[in-house]
N, C-alpha and C positions, 0 to 999 in steps of 0.2 A: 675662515679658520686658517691660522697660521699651520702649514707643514713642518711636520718635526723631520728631524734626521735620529736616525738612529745614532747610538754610540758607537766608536771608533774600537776598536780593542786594541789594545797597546800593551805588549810583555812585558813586565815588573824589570827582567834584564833590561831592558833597553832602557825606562823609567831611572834603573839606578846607574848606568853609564851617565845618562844626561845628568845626572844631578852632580857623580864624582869629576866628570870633564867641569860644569860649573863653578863645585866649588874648587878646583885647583886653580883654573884660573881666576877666580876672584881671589885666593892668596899671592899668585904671582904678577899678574899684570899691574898697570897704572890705574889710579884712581876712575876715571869714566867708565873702563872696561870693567874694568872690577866690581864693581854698584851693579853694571846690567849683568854678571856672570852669575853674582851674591843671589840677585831678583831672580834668575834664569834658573839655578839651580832649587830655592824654595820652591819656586813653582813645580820645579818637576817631584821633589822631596816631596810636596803636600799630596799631588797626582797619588804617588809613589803606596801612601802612605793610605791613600783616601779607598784606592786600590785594594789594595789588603783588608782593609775593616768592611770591603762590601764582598769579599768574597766569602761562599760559606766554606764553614769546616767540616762539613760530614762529609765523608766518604775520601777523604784527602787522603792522598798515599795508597790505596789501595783501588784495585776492578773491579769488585765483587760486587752485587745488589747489596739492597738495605737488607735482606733477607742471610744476607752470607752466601746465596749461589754464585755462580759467575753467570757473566751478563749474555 
């Protein structure tokens, strides 16, 4: 039996730094730099994005129980 690892947790902040540092310099640099920044920054964007659509939305923004007490 192959050993799993678990998942890493990584803050949505940090996800969208990596992706805004990628795409500037894929606008600013030369052409070689710029392909691996373009590639660099999708990857973190899809992360970014993939992130979001697995997180739920109940209880977001708020302490309370499902009930309305507090916890």
């Amino acid at each position: 039996m192959i050993p799993t690892v678990p998942p890493i947790a990584v803050s949505r902040p940090l996800l969208f730094g990596l992706l805004a540092v990628g795409a500037v310099v894929a606008i600013v640099a030369p052409q070689p730099t710029s392909s691996f920044a373009a590639g660099f920054a999708v990857g973190a964007g899809s992360v970014f994005v993939i992130s979001f659509l697995k997180t739920s939305r109940d209880g977001r923004g708020s302490e309370s129980g499902a009930d309305g007490s507090a916890p």
